[in-house]
C-alpha positions in Angstrom: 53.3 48.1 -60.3 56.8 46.5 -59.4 56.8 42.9 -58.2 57.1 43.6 -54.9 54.2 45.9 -54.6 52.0 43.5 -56.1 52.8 40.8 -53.7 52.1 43.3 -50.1 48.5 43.6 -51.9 48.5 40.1 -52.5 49.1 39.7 -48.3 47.1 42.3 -47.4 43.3 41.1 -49.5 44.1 38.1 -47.9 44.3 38.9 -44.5 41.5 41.0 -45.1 39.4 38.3 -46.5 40.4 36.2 -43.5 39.2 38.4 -41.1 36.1 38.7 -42.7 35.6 34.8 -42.2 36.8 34.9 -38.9 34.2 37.6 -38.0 31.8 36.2 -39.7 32.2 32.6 -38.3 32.0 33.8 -34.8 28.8 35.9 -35.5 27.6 32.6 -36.8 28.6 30.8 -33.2 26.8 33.4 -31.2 24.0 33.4 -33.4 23.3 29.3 -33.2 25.2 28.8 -29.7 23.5 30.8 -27.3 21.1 29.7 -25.1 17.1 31.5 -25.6 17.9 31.8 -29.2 17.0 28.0 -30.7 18.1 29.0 -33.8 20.6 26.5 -36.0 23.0 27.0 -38.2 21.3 26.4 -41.9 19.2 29.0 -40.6 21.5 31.9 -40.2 20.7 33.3 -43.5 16.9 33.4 -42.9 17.3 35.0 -39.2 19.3 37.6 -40.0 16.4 39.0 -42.3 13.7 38.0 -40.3 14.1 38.0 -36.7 13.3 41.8 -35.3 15.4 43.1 -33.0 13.9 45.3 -30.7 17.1 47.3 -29.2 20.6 46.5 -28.2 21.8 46.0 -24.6 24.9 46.1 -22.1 24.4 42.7 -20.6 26.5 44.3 -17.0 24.1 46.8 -17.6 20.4 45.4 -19.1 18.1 48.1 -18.0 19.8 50.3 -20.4 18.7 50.3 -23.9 20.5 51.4 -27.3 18.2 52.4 -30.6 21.1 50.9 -32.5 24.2 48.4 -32.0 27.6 49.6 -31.2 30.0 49.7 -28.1 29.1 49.5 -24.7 29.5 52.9 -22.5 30.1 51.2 -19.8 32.4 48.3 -20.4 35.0 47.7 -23.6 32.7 44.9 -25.1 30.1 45.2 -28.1 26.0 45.9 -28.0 24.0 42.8 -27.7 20.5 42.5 -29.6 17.3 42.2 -28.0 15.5 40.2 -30.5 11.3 40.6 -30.5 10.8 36.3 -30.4 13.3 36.7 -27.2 11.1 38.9 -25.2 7.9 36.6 -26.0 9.6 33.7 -24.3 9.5 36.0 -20.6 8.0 34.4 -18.0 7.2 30.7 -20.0 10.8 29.1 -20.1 13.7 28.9 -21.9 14.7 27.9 -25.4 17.9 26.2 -25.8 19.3 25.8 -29.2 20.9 22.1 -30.4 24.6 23.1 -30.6 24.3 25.0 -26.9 22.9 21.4 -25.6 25.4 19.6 -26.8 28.4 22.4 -26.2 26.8 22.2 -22.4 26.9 18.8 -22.4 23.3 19.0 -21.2 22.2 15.6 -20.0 18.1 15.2 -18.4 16.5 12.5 -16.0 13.2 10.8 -15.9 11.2 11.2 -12.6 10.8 7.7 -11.1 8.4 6.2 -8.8 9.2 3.4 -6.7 9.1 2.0 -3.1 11.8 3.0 -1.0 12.5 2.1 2.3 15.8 3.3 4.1 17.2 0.2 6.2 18.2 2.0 9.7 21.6 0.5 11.4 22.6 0.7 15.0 24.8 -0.7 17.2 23.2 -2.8 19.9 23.8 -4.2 23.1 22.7 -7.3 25.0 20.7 -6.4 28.2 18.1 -8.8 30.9 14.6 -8.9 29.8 13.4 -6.9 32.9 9.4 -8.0 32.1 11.0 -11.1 33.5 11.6 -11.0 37.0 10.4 -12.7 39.5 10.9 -12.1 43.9 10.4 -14.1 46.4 8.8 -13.1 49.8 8.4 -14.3 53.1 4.7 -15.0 53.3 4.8 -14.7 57.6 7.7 -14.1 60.2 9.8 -16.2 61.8 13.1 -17.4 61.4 15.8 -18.5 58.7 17.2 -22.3 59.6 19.4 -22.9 56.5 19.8 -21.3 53.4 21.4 -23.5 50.4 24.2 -22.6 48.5 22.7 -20.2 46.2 24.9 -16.4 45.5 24.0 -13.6 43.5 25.3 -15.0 39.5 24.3 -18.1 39.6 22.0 -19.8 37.2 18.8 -21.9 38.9 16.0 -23.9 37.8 12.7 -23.5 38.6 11.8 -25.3 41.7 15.1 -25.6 43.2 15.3 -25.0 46.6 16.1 -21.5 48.1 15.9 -21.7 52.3 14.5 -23.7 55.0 12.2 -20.8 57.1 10.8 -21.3 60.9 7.0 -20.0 61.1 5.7 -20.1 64.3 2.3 -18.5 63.1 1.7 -21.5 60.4 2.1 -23.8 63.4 -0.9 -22.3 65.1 -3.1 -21.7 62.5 -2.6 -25.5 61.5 -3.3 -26.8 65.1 -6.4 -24.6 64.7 -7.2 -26.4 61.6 -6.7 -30.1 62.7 -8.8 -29.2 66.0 -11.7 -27.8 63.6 -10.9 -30.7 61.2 -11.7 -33.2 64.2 -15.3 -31.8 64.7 -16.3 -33.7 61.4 -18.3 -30.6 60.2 -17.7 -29.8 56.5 -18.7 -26.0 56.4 -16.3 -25.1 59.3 -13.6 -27.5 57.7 -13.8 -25.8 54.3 -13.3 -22.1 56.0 -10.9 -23.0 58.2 -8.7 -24.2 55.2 -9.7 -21.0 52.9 -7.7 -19.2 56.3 -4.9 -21.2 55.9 -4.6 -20.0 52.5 -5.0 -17.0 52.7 -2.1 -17.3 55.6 -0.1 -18.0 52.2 0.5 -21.7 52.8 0.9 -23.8 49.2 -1.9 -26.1 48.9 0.4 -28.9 48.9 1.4 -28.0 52.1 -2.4 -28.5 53.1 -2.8 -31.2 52.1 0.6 -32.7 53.6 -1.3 -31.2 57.2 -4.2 -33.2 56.3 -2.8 -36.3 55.3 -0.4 -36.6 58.0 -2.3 -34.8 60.6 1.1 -33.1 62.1 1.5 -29.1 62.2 4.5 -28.7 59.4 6.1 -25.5 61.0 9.1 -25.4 58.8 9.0 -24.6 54.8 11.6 -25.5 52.1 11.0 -21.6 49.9 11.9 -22.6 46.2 12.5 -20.5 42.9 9.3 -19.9 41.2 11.1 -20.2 37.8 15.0 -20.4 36.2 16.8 -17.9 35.4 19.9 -15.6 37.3 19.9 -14.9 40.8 20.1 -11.1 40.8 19.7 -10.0 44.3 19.9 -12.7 47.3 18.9 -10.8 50.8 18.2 -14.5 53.0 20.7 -15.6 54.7 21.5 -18.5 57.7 20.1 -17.3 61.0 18.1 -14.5 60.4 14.8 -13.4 61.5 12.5 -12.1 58.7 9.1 -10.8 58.2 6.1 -11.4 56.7 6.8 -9.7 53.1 10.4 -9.3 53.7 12.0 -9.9 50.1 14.5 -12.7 49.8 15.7 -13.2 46.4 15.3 -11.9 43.0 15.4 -13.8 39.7 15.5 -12.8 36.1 14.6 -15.2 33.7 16.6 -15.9 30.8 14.7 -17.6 28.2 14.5 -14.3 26.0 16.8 -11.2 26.8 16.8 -7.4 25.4 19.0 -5.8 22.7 18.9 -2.0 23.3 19.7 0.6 20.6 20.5 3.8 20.2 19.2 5.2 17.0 20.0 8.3 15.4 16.8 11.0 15.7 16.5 11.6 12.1 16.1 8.0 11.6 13.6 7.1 14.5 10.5 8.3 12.7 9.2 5.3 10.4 10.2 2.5 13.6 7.2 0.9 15.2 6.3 -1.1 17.7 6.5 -5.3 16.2 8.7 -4.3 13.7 11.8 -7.0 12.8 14.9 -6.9 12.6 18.4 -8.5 11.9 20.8 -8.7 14.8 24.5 -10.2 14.0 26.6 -10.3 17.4 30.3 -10.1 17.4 30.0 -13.7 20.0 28.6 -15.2 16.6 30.1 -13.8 13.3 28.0 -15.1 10.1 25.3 -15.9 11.9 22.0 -13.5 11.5 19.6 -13.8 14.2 15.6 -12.4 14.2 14.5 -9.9 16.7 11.4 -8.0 17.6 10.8 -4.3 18.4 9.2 -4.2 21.8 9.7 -0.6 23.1 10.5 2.6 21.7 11.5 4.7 24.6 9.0 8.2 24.6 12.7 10.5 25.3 15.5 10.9 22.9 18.6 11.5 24.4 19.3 15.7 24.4 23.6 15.1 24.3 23.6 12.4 21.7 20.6 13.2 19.5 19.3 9.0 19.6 16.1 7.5 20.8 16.4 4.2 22.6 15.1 1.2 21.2 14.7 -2.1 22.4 14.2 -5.1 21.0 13.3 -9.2 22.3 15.0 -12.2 21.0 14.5 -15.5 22.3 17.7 -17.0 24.1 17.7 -21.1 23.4 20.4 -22.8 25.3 21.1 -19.5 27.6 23.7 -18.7 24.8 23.2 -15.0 24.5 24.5 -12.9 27.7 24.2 -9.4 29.0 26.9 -7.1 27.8 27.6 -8.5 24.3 27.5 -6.0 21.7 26.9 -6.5 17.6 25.0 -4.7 14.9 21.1 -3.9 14.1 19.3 -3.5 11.3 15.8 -2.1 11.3 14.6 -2.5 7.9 12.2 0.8 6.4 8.8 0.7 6.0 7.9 0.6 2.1 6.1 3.5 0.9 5.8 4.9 -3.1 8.4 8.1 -3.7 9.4 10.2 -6.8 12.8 10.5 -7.1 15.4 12.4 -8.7 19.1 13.1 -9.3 20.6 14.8 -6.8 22.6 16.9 -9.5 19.1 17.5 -10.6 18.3 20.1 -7.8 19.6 23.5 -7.6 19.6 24.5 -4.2 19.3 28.2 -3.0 18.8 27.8 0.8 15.3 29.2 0.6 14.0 26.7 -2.1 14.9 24.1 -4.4 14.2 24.1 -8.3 14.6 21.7 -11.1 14.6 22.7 -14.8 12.0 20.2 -16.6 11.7 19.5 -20.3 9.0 20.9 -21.9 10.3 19.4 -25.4 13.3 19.4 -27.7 15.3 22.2 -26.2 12.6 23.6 -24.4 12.7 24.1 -20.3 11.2 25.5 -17.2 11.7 25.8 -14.0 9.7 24.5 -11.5 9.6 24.3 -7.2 9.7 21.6 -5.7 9.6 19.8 -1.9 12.4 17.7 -0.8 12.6 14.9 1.5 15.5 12.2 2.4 18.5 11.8 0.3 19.1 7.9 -0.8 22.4 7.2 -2.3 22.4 9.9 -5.4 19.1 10.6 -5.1 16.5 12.8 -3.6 12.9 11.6 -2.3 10.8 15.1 -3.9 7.6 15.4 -1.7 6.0 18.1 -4.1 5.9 19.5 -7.8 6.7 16.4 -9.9 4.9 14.1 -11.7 5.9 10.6 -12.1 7.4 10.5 -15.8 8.6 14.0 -16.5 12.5 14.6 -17.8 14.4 16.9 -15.8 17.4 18.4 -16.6 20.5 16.6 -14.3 23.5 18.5 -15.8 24.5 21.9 -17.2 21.4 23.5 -14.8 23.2 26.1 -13.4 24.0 27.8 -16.7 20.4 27.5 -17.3 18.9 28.6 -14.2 21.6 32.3 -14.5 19.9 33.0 -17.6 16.4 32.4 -16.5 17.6 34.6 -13.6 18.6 37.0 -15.9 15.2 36.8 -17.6 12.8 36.8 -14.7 11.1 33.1 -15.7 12.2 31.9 -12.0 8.8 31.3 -10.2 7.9 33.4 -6.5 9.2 31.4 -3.9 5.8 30.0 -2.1 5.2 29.0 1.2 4.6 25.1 0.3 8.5 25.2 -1.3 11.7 23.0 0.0 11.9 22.1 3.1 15.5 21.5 3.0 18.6 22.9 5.2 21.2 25.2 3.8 24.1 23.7 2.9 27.3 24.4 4.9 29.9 26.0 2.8 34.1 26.5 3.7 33.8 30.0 2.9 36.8 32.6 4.1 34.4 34.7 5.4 31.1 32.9 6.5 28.1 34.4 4.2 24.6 32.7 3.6 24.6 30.6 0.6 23.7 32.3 -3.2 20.2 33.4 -3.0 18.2 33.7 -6.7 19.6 36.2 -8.8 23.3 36.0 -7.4 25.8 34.1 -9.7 29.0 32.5 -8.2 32.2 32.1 -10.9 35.7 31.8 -10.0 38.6 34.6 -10.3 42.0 35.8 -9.2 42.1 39.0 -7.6 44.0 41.7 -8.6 43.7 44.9 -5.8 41.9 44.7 -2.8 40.2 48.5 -1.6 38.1 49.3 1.5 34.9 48.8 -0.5 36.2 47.7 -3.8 37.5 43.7 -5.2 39.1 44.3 -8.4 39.1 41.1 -9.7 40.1 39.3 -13.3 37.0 36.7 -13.3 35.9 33.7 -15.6 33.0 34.1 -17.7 29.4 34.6 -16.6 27.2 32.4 -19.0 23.8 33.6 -17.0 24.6 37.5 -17.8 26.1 36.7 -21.5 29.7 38.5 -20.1 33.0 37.1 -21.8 35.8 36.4 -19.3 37.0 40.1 -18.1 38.6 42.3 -15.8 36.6 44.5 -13.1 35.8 46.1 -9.9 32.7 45.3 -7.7 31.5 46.7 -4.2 31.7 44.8 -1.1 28.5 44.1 0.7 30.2 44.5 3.8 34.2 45.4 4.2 34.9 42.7 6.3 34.5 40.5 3.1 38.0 41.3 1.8 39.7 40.5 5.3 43.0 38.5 4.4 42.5 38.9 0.7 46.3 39.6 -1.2 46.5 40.3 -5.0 46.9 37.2 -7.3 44.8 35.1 -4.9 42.3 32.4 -6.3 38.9 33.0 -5.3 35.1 32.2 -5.9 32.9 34.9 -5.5 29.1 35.2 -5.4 27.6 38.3 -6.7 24.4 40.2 -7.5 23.1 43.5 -9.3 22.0 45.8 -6.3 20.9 49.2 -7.9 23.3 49.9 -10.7 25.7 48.4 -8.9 27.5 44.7 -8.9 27.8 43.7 -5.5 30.0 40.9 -3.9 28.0 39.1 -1.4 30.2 36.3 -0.5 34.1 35.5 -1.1 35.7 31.8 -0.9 39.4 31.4 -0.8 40.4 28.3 -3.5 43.2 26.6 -2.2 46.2 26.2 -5.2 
């Protein structure tokens, strides 16, 4: 053999032996890597003899089975074993091995129970306490002599003098009395000043009659406490009647602060509850109010329910109109709460993946309630205590799609609202079953998306080039080759159908 010829077979063993490594190696990744399989490296040796493989499988096509491995029919990819250990694990969980944890990056969550209380805040504004009004009547007709400089506004005291009135019907009943009075007799005395009382005379003004033993025909009406002078109707020179209103007051030693609170909010508020009121008239300053009313309508436009609320008013220094903030704080109640991340939302129902043991999960349904800060109140199917996965669920959640270990949606599950999406064409959000993955698309048909896609770790496909129906036509509407897009799909039949199409914006 010349020289030359011995160093091309030189090359060429080596490249051969390199590929054999190579192959081998990436057997080796598959074989430790993949999630169900929980089998590590130093163990390769001893799985390839013992674990029993059952049949091979297209995983685009996994109701078809193969007696021995090869390439796929359908698709340009190789056979994938079935192995007998893989089957057993149906309908229990999921195994994940160590190096597909930490590839994933899979990260888990403890379950916590604490008190939680969500503080509610609302603007409010500065109103008259209305349980805090008093009028004042004419207690018999007759006439109006002066009335003292009083307008509506103005601030009074109690006692201070309103209007002078005329009754003509006082006189006579008092001339009466005096008369009766004169006859020395104790019984008619005593019921003739019961009528002069229930005439509405003051029982000072009695007694003035009695001491003085003069008719006192005219009156001097005063407020019957302090406050603002809402509504004057008395004025110089007019004739009133018995039970004609003259003024109204509203007192001021306490006033309202009335909120409007947001519905969703308004359930845990009741009736003596405090609450922290900081008025723009007053900044840094934090002042203590009382929840006196909750108002039995919310508003239909605004979605709010009115709230109001008493604080005392010292030195008249809060006044109607001024406007600052409330805050209601939440009544304290235990909760279990998890990650947000933690809970894989379908629409229908919520599930969380929870650790069984050392790469070993299942998924479970659970009840949601309020969301505070990153994390969600669960109202059902958690224990205090248990580790839940918080990262890398939705790989793990395809594949135990893909193995039917997803429990039957019940009538107890999430009560939750589906989320909103930006979608190019509006679709209901991925329902169990469908996997979502990003791709660019390459021809757009009637019925057909061929699209070059990322790859689908929940139906074990590499990163490839396809066509899949349309649910409906209208789903490739403004579609143009070479457009980012992420698609949600599912196996309907034999078929892969797109059920939902998002434009990504470059």
């Amino acid at each position: 053999m010349t020289n030359s010829g011995f160093k091309k077979t030189a090359v060429a063993v080596a490249l051969l032996c390199a590929g054999i490594a190579l192959g081998w190696g990436l057997a080796q990744w598959r074989i430790s890597g993949g999630i169900g399989t929980g089998v590590s490296t130093a163990e390769t040796g001893a799985a390839k003899a013992d674990r029993k493989v059952l049949y091979w499988y297209d995983p685009m096509v996994p109701t078809q089975k193969f007696d021995k491995p090869g390439k796929s029919p359908f698709m340009d990819m190789a056979l994938v074993p079935k192995y007998a250990e893989e089957d057993m694990q149906q309908g229990s969980g999921l195994n994940v091995s160590a190096q597909a944890v930490q590839a994933l990056g899979l990260r888990t969550a403890v379950v916590e129970q604490r008190d939680i209380g969500a503080d509610v805040d609302a603007l409010g504004t500065v109103q008259l306490n209305d349980r805090d009004v008093s009028i004042v009547q004419a207690r018999s007709a007759g006439f109006v002599e002066r009335v003292y400089a009083r307008a509506p506004g103005d601030v009074v005291a109690a006692g201070a003098p309103l209007a002078d009135l005329l009754l003509p019907e006082w006189v006579a009943a008092q001339r009466e009395f005096l008369e009766v009075r004169a006859l020395k007799d104790d019984t008619l005395t005593a019921a003739a000043r019961q009528r002069l009382a229930l005439l509405g005379m003051p029982a000072a003004l009695v007694a003035q009659v009695e001491r003085t033993g003069e008719p006192q025909g005219r009156y001097v009406v005063t407020f019957p406490q302090g406050g603002l002078v809402a509504e004057l109707m008395v004025r110089q020179g007019m004739t009133v009647s018995a039970g004609a209103s003259l003024v109204r007051v509203n007192g001021l030693a306490s006033v309202w602060i009335e909120a409007a609170v947001p519905e969703a909010q308004s359930g845990p508020l009741q009736l003596g509850q405090d609450a922290q009121v900081r008025l723009a008239a007053f900044p840094g300053e934090t002042l203590t109010a009382r929840v006196v009313s909750i108002l039995p309508e919310a508003n239909r436009d605004t979605r709010t329910v009115r709230v109001r609320l008493e604080l005392s008013n010292p030195g008249q220094r809060l006044k109607a109109g001024m406007s600052g903030q409330i805050v209601l704080a939440g009544r304290k109640q235990p909760a279990l709460l998890v990650p947000s991340e933690a809970v894989i939302r379908t629409g229908k129902r919520a599930l969380v993946y929870v650790v069984d043991g050392p790469g070993k999960y299942h998924p479970v349904q659970v009840q949601l309630g309020a969301e505070i800060g990153d994390r969600l109140v669960v109202q059902g199917g958690l224990i205090a205590g248990q580790q839940v996965v918080a990262s890398a669920q939705f790989l793990i959640d395809s594949e135990a799609s893909l193995r039917g270990v997803i429990p039957p949606q019940t009538d107890t599950g999430a009560r939750e609202t589906a989320p909103q999406t930006t979608a190019a064409q509006g679709t209901a959000p991925p329902a169990a079953g469908s996997f979502t993955v990003r791709g660019e698309v390459l021809e757009v048909a009637p019925n057909v998306l061929t699209l070059a896609h990322d790859a689908v770790p929940g139906l074990k496909w590499p990163a490839m080039t396809m066509g899949f129906k349309l649910e409906k036509p209208q789903l490739a509407m403004g579609l143009l080759p070479k457009q980012q897009v992420r698609f949600t799909f599912s196996k309907q039949g034999e078929d892969y159908v797109i059920t939902a199409v998002e434009r990504i914006k470059p």
